[in-house]
LUMSEPA-353418 format. One line per field, with one value per residue: residue in one letter; x, y, z of N, C-alpha, C in turn. Coordinates in steps of 0.02 Angstrom, whole numbers, always signed. Layout:
! residues N
type = c(a, ...)
npx = c(X, ...)
npy = c(Y, ...)
npz = c(Z, ...)
capx = c(X, ...)
capy = c(Y, ...)
capz = c(Z, ...)
cpx = c(X, ...)
cpy = c(Y, ...)
cpz = c(Z, ...)
***
This chain:
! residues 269
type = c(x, x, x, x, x, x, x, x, x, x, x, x, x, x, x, x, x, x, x, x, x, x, x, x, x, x, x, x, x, x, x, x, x, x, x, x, x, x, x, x, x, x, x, x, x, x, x, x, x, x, x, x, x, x, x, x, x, x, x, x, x, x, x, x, x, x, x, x, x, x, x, x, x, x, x, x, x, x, x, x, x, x, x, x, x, x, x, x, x, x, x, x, x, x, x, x, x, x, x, x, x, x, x, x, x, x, x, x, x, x, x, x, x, x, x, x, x, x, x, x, x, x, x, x, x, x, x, x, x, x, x, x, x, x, x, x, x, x, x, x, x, x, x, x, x, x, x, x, x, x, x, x, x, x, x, x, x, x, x, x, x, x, x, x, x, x, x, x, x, x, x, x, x, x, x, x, x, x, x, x, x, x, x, x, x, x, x, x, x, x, x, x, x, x, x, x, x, x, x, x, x, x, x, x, x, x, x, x, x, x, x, x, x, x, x, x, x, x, x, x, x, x, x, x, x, x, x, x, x, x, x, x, x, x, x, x, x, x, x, x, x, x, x, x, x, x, x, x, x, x, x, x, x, x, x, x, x, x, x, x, x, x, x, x, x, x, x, x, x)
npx = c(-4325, -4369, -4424, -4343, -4238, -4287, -4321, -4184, -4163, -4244, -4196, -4061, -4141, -4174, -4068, -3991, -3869, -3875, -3833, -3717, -3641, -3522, -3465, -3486, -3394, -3386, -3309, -3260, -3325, -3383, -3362, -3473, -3470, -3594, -3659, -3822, -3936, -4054, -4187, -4261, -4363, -4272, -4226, -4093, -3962, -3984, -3860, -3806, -3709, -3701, -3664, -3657, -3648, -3645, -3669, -3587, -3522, -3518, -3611, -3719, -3742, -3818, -3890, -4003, -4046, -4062, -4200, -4287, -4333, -4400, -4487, -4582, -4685, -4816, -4951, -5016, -4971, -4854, -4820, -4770, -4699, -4658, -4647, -4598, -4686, -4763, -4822, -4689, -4663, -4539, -4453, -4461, -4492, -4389, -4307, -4217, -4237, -4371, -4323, -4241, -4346, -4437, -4325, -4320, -4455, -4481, -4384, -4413, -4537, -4498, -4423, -4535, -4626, -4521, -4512, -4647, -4646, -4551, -4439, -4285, -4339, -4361, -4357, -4467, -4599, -4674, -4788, -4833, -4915, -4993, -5047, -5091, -5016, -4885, -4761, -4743, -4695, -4537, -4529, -4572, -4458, -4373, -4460, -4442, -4315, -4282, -4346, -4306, -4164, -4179, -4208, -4318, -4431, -4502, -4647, -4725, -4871, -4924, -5032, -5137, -5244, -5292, -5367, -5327, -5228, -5213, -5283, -5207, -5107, -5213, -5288, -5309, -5193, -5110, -5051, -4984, -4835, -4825, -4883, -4872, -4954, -4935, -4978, -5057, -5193, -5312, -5250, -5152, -5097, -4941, -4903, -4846, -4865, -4821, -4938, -4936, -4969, -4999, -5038, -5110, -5196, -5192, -5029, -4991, -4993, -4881, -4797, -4772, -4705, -4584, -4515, -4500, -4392, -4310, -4272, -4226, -4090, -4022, -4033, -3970, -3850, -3823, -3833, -3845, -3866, -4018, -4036, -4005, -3991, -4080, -4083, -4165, -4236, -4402, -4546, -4676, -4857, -5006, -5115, -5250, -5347, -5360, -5421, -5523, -5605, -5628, -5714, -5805, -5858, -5913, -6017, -6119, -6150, -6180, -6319, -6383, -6452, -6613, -6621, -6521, -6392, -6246, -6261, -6281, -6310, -6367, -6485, -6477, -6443)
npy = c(+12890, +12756, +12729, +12743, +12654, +12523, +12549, +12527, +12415, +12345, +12379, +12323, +12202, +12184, +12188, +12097, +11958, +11786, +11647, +11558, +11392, +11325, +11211, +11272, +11405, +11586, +11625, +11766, +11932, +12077, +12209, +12346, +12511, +12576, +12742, +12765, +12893, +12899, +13003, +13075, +13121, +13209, +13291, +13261, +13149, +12971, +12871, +12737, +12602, +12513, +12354, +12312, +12192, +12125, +11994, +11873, +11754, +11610, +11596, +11697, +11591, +11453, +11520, +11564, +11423, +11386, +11447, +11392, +11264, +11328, +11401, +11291, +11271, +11237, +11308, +11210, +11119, +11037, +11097, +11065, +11114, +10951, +10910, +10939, +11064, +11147, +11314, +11443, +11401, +11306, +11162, +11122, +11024, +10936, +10780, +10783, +10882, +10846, +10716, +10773, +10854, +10742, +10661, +10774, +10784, +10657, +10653, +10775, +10697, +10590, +10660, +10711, +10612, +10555, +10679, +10659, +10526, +10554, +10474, +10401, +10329, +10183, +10121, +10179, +10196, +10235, +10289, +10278, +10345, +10367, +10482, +10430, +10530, +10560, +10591, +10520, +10423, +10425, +10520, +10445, +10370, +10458, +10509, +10396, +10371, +10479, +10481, +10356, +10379, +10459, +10359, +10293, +10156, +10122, +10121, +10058, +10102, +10116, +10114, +10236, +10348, +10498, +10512, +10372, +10370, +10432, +10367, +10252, +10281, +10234, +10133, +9987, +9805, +9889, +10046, +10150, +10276, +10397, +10458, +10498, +10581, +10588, +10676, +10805, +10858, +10945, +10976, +11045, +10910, +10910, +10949, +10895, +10844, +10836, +10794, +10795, +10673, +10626, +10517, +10630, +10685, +10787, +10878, +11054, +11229, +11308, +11198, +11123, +11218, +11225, +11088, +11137, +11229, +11168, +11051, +11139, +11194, +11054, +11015, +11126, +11111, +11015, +10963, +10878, +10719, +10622, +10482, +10343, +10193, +10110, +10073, +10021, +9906, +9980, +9911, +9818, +9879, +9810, +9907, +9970, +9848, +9812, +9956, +9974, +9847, +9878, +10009, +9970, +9885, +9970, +10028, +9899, +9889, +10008, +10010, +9901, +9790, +9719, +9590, +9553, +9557, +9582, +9625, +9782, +9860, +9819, +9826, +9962, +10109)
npz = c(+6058, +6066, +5947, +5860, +5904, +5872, +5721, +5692, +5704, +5609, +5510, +5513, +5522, +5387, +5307, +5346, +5312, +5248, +5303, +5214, +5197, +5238, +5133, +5012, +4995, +4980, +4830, +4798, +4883, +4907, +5039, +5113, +5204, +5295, +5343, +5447, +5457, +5590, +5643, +5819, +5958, +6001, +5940, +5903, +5818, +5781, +5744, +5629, +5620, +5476, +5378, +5213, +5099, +4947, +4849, +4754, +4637, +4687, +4810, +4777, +4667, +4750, +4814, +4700, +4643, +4802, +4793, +4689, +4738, +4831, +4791, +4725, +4820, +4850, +4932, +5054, +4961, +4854, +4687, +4529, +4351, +4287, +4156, +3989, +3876, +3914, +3854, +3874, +4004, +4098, +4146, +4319, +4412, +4466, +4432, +4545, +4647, +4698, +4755, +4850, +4921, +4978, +5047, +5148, +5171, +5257, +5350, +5421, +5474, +5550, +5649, +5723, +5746, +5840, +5930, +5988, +6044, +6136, +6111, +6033, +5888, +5756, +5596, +5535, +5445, +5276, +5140, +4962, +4850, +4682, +4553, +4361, +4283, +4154, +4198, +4313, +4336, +4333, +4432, +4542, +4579, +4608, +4736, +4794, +4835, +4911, +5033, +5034, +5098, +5185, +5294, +5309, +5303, +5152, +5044, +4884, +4824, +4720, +4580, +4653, +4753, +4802, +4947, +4977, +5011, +5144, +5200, +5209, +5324, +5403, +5412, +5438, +5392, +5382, +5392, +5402, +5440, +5383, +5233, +5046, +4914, +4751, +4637, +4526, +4521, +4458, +4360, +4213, +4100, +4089, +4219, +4408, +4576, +4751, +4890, +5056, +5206, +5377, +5524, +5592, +5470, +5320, +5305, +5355, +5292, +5323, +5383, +5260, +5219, +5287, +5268, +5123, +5143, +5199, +5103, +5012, +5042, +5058, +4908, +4842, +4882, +4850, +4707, +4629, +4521, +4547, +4675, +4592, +4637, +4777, +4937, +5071, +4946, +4888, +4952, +4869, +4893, +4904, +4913, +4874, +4843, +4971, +5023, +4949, +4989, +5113, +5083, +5010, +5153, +5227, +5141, +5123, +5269, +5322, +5218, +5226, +5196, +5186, +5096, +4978, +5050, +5027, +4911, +4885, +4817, +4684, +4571, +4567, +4432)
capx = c(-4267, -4377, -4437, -4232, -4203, -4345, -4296, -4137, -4163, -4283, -4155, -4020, -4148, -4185, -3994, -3942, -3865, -3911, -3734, -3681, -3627, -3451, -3474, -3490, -3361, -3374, -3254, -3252, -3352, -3360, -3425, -3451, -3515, -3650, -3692, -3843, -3945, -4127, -4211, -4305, -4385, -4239, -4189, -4026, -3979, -3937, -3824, -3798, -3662, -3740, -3607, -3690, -3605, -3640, -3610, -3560, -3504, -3558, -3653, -3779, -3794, -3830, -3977, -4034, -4058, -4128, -4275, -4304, -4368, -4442, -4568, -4632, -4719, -4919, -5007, -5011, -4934, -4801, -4844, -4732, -4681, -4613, -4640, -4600, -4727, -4808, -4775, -4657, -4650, -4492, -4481, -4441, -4518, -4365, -4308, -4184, -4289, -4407, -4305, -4237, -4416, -4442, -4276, -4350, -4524, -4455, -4362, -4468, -4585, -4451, -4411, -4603, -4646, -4484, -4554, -4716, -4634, -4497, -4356, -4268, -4351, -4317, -4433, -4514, -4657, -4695, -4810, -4822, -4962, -4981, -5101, -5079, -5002, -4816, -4709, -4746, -4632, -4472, -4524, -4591, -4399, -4361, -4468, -4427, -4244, -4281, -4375, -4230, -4099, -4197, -4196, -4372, -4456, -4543, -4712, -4742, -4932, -4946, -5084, -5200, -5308, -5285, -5393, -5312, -5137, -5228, -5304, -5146, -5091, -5238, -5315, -5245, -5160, -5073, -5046, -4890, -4826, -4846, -4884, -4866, -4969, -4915, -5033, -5079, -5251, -5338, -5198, -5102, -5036, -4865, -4879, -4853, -4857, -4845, -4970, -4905, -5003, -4961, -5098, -5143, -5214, -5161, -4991, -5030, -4929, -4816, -4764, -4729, -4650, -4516, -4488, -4453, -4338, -4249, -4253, -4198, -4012, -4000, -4045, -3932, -3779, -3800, -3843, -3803, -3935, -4074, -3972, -4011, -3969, -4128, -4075, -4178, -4285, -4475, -4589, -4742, -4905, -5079, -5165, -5299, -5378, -5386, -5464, -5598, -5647, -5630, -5765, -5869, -5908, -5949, -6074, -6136, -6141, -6240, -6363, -6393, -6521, -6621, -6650, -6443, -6343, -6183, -6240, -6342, -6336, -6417, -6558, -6473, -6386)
capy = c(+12844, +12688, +12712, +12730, +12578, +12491, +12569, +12488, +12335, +12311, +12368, +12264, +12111, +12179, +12195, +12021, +11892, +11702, +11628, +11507, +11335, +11310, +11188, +11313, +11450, +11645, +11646, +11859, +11969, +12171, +12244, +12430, +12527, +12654, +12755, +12786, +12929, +12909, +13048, +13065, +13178, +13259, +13312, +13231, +13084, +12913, +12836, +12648, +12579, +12442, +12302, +12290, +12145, +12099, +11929, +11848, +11676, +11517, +11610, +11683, +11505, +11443, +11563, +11524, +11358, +11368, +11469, +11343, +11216, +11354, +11431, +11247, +11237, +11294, +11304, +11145, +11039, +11047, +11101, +11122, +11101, +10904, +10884, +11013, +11064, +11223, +11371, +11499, +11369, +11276, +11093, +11151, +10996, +10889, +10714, +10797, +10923, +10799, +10713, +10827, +10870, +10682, +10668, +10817, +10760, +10586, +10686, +10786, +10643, +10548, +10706, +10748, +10562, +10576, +10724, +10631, +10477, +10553, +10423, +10399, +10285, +10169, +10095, +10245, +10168, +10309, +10240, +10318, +10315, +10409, +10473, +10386, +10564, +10520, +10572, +10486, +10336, +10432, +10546, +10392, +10343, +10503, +10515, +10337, +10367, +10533, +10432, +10296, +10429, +10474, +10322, +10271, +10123, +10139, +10051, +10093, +10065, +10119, +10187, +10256, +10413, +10555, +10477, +10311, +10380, +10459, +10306, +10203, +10259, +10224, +10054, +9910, +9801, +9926, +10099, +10184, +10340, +10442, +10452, +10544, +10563, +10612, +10719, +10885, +10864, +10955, +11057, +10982, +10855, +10942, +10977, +10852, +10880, +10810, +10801, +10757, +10664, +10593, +10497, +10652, +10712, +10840, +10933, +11133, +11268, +11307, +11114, +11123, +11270, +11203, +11067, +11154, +11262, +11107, +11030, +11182, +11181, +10983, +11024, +11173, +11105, +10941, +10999, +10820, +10688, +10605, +10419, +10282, +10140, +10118, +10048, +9965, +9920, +9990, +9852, +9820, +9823, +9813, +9929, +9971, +9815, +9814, +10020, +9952, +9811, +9918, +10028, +9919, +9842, +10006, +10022, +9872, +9885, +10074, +9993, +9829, +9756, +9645, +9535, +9547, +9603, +9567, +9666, +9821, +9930, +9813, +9861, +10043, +10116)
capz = c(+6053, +6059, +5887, +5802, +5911, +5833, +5661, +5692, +5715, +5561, +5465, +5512, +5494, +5332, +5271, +5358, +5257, +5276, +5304, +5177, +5248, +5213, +5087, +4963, +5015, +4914, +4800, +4841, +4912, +4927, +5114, +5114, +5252, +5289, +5414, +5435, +5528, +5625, +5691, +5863, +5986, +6060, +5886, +5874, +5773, +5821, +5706, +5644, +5564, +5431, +5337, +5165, +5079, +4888, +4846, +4702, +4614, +4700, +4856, +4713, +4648, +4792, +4844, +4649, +4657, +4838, +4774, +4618, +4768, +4868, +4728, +4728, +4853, +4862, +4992, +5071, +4920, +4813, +4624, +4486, +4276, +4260, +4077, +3925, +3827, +3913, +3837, +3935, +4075, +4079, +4212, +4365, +4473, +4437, +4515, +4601, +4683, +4715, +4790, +4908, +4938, +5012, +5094, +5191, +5227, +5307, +5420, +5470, +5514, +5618, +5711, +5731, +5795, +5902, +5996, +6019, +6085, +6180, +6125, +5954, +5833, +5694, +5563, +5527, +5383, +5221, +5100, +4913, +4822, +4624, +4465, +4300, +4239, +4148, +4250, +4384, +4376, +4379, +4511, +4592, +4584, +4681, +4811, +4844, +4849, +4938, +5092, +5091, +5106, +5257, +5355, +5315, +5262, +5099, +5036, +4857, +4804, +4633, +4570, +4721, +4768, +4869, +5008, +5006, +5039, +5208, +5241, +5209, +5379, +5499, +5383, +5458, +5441, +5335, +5467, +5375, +5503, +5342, +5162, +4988, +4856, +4686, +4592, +4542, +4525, +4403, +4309, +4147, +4111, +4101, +4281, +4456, +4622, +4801, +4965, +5110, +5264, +5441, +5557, +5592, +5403, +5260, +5324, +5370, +5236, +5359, +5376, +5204, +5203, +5338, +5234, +5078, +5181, +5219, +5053, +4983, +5073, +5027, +4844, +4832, +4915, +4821, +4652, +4607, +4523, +4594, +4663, +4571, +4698, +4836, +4996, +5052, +4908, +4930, +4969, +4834, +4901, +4887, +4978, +4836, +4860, +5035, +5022, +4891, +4999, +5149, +5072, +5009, +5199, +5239, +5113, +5132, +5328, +5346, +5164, +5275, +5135, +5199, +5060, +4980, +5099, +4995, +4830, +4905, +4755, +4645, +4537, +4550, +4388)
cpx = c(-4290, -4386, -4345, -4222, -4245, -4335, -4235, -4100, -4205, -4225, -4104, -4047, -4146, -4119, -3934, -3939, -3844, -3818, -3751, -3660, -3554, -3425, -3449, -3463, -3370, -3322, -3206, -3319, -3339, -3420, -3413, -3516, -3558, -3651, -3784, -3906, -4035, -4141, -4260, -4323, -4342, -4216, -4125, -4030, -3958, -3906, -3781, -3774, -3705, -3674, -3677, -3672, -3644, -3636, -3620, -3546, -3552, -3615, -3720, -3817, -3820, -3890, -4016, -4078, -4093, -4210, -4299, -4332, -4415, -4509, -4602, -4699, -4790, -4957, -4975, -4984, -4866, -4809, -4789, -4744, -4649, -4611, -4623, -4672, -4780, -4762, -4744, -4655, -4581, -4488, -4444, -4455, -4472, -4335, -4278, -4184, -4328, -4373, -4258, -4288, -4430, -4414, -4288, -4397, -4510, -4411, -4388, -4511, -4558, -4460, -4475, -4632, -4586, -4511, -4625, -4693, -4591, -4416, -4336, -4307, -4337, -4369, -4479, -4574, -4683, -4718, -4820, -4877, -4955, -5031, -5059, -5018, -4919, -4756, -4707, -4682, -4560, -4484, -4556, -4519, -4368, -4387, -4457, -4348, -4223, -4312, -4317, -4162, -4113, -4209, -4248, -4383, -4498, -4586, -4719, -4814, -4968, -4967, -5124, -5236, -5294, -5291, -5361, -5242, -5155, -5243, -5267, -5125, -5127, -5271, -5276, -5256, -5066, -5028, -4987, -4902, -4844, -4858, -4889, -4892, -4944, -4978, -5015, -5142, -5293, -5295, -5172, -5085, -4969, -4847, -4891, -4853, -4845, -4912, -4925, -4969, -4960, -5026, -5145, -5188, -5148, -5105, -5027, -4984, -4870, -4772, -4721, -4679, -4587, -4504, -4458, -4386, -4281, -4219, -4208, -4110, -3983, -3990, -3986, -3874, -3738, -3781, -3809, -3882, -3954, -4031, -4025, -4021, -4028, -4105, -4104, -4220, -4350, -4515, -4649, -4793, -4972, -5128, -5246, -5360, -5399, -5431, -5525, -5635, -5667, -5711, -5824, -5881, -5941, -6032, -6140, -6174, -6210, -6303, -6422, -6471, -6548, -6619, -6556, -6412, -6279, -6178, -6291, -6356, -6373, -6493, -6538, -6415, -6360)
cpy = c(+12772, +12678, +12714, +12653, +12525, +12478, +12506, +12448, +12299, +12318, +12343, +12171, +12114, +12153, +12134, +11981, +11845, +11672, +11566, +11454, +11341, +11273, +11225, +11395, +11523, +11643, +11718, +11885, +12038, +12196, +12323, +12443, +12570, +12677, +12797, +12823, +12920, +12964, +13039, +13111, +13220, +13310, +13315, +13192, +13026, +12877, +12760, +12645, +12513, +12386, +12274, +12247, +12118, +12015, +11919, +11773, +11620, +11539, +11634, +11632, +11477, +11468, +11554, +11470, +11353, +11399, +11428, +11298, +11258, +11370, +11343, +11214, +11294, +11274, +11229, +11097, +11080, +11049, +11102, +11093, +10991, +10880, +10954, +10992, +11124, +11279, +11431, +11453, +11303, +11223, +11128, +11096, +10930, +10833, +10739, +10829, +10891, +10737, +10732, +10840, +10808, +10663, +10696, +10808, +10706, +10615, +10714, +10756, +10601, +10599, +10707, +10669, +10558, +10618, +10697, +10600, +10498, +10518, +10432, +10322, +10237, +10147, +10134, +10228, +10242, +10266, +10316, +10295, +10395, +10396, +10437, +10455, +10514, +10517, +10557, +10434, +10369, +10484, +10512, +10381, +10397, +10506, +10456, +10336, +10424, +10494, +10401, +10341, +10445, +10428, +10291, +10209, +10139, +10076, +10103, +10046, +10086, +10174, +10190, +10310, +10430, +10517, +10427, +10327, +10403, +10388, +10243, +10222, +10265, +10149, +10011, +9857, +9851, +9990, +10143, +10235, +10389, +10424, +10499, +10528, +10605, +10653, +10788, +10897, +10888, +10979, +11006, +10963, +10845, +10953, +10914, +10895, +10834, +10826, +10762, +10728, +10608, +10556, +10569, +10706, +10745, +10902, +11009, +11155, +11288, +11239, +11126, +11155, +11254, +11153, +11077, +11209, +11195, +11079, +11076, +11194, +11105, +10999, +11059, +11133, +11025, +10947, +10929, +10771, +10633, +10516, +10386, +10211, +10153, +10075, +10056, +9982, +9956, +9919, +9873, +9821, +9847, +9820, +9952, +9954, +9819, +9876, +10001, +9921, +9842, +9965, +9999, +9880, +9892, +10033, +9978, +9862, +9959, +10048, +9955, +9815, +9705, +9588, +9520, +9603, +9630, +9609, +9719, +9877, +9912, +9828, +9938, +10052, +10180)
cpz = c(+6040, +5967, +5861, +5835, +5873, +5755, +5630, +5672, +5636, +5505, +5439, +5506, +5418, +5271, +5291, +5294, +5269, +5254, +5281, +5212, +5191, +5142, +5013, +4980, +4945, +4906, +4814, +4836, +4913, +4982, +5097, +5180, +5265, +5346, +5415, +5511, +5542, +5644, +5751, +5887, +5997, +6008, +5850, +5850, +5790, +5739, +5694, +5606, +5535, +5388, +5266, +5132, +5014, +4867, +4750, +4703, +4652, +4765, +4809, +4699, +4680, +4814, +4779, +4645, +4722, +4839, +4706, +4695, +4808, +4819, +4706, +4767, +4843, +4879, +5040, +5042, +4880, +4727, +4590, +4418, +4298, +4198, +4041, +3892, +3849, +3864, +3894, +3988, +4043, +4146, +4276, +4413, +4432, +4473, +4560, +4663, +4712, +4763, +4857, +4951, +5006, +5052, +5164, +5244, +5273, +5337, +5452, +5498, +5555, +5666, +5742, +5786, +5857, +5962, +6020, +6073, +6138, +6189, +6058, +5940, +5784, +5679, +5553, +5444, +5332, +5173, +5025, +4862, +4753, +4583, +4422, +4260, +4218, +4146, +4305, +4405, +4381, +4411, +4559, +4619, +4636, +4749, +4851, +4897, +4886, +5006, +5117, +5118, +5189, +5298, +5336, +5268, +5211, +5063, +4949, +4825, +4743, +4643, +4622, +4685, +4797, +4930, +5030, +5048, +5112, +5240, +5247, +5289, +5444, +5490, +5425, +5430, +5450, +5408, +5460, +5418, +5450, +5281, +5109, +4943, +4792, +4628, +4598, +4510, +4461, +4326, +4267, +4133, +4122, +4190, +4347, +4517, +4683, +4860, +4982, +5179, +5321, +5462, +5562, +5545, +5379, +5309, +5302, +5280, +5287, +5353, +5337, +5163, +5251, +5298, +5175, +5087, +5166, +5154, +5019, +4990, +5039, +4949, +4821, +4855, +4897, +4743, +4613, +4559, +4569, +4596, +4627, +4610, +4765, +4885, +5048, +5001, +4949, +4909, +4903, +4903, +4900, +4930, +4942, +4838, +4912, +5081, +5003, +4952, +5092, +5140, +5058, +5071, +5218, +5214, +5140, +5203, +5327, +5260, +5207, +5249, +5160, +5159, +5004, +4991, +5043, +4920, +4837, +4853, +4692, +4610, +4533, +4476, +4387)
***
C-alpha cells in the first residue's frame, strides 16, 4: 500500500498545474477525469481520481513566454541571442527580458541583505559594469531601469571587467551591495549575457535560477516594453580608474624595487 501511496502522489505532482495569477484569467478550459488503478500486495487495486485539465488561449501564452526567460539562464549567468545575424537563432535576450531579469536580481538582493540584517532597508547600492559588444547600451538601458523598478540605487560604470564588477562592491570608497556585469565572454558577437555578484562573490545556479523564476512571472504578466523613464537617474562613475590604480599599488607594493619603487616593471617588455 505504501508504494500506490507513493505512486500517487508522484503522479498528482506530475499532473499539477501551476495556477495562473488572475491577471491573466483562461478564457476556457476542458477538465476530464481518470481513474486510475495501482496495484499492491494484497492484490487489490487502489484507485485515484486525477483532474487532467488542458489549457488553452492566454494560460498557454503565459507559460510561453515564461520559458523564453527561463531557457536563458546558464549555469550561473544569463546567456542568450541579442542581435540577428546567427543562423537558426532568433534574439531572445531582449530589453524587456532583461529587464525583468534585473528587476528580479535587485530584489532578491534587498530581501537577501534584509535577512542578514534583520530590519527592512533602503539604499540598496547595484553597480553595472559592460563589454564593448553592441548591444550593450540598450540593454544597459534595461538593466538600469530593471534595478530602479526595484528600489535600488544604480551606479553605471561603463566599460569594466568581470573582476572589477566583484571588486566594485568590497573597493572603497566605492562598496556597491551588488553588481552586474554584461558580457558573454567568449561567444559571438550576436550573443550577451549577465553575471551577477554580491559581497559575497559570483551568485550559485540555483540563485539564478530563483531569479529567473521570478523574472519569468514579471516578464510574462507584463509583456509590455522595457520603460524608458529611470527614476532615479543612475549615477556616472569612475570606478575603472580607481581598479587600475588600485592594482597598480599592489604591484608595486609585493615588487617593492628598491631603486623605482613607482615604475617596478621597467626595463620589462
Amino acid at each position: 500500500m505504501a508504494s500506490a501511496s507513493t505512486s500517487s502522489k508522484v503522479f498528482h505532482r506530475n499532473l499539477s498545474r501551476r495556477t495562473v495569477p488572475a491577471l491573466f484569467p483562461p478564457l476556457k478550459s476542458l477538465s476530464t477525469h481518470a481513474s486510475i488503478a495501482f496495484p499492491c500486495s494484497s492484490r487489490k487495486h487502489v484507485h485515484v481520481k486525477c483532474s487532467v485539465t488542458t489549457k488553452y488561449d492566454n494560460e498557454a501564452v503565459i507559460d510561453e513566454e515564461m520559458d523564453k526567460v527561463r531557457r536563458l539562464q546558464n549555469g550561473s549567468d544569463v546567456r542568450g541571442v541579442a542581435l540577428e545575424g546567427e543562423k537558426g537563432r532568433t534574439v531572445d535576450l531582449t530589453p524587456a527580458a532583461v529587464e525583468a531579469i534585473a528587476e528580479s536580481f535587485g530584489e532578491w538582493v534587498i530581501k537577501a541583505i534584509e535577512r542578514d540584517r534583520g530590519c527592512p532597508v533602503e539604499d540598496v547600492r547595484v553597480s553595472l559594469g559592460r563589454d564593448p559588444r553592441k548591444s550593450g547600451s540598450s540593454l544597459s538601458t534595461a538593466v538600469l531601469a530593471g534595478l530602479g523598478r526595484a528600489g535600488c540605487m544604480v551606479f553605471d560604470m561603463g566599460l569594466a571587467t568581470t573582476p572589477a564588477c566583484f571588486m566594485s562592491t568590497v573597493l572603497l570608497p566605492f562598496s556597491y551591495d551588488a553588481s552586474i556585469m554584461m558580457t558573454a565572454s567568449h561567444l559571438p558577437y550576436t550573443r550577451n549575457g549577465l553575471k551577477f555578484f554580491t559581497k559575497k562573490g559570483g551568485l550559485t545556479s540555483p540563485e539564478v535560477e530563483e531569479i529567473c523564476n521570478i523574472a519569468a512571472w514579471k516578464y510574462a504578466n507584463r509583456l509590455t516594453k522595457v520603460s524608458t523613464m529611470l527614476t532615479p537617474r543612475p549615477m556616472q562613475v569612475d570606478f575603472m580608474s580607481a581598479y587600475a590604480k588600485h592594482l597598480c599599488g599592489i604591484i608595486k607594493e609585493r615588487v617593492n624595487h628598491p631603486r623605482h619603487y613607482d615604475t617596478p616593471l621597467r626595463g620589462f617588455q
